[in-house]
C-alpha positions in Angstrom: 124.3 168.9 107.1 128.0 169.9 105.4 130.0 172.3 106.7 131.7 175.1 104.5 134.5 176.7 105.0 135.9 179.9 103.8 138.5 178.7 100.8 140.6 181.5 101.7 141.3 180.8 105.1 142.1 176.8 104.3 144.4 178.0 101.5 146.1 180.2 103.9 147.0 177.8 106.8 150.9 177.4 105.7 152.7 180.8 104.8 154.0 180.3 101.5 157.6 180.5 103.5 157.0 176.8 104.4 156.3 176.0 100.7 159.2 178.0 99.8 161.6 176.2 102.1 160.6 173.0 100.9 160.8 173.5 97.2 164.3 175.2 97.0 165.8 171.9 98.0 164.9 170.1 94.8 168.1 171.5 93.2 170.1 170.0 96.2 168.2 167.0 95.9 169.3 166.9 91.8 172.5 167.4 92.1 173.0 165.0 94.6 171.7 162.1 92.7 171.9 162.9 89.7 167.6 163.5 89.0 165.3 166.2 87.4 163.0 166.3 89.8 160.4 169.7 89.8 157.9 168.4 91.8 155.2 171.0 93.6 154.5 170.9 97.2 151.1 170.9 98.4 149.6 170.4 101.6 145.9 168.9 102.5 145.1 172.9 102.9 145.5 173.3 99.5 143.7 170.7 98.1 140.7 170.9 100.6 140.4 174.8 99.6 140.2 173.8 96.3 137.9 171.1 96.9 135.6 173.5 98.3 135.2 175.8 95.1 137.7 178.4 95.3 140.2 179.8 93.1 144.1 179.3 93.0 145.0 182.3 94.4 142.6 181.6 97.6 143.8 177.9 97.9 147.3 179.8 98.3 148.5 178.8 95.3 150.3 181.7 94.0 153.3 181.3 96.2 154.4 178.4 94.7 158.5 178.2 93.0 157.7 174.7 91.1 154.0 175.9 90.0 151.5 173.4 90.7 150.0 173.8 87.2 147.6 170.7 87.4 145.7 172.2 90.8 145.7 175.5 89.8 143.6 174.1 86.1 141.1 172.5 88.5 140.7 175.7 90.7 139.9 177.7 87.8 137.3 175.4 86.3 135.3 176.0 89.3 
C-alpha cells in the first residue's frame, strides 16, 4: 500500500525565503570567479511534490528568482 501526500503541503516545506536567500548569491558567486552561473535551487520537497502529480505552483515553485523552467515543464504535463 503507497502512501499519498498532499502536493501542496510537500511543496510548501521551505518558505520561498530560503530559496530566495540561496539564489541571490549567484551574482556574488560570478563576480568572484569570473562564471555565468543561473542555476535554480530546489530541494527534495520540490521534486517529491512533483513526483506526486501536482502542479508548479503546489510543488512551490513560483517563488523561484533563477526559474526552474525544466521542473516546472514536467509539473504541468501531469
Amino acid at each position: 500500500m503507497s502512501v499519498r501526500y498532499p502536493s501542496r503541503f510537500l511543496g510548501r516545506l521551505f518558505n520561498h525565503s530560503i530559496t530566495a536567500n540561496v539564489e541571490v548569491y549567484h551574482a556574488d558567486v560570478n563576480k568572484k570567479y569570473g562564471t555565468k552561473f543561473a542555476m535554480p535551487v530546489t530541494y527534495n520537497s520540490h521534486l517529491m511534490a512533483v513526483a506526486y502529480g501536482g502542479s508548479a505552483n503546489e510543488a512551490g515553485l513560483d517563488g523561484h528568482i533563477i526559474q526552474p523552467k525544466k521542473l516546472q515543464e514536467l509539473a504541468a504535463k501531469k
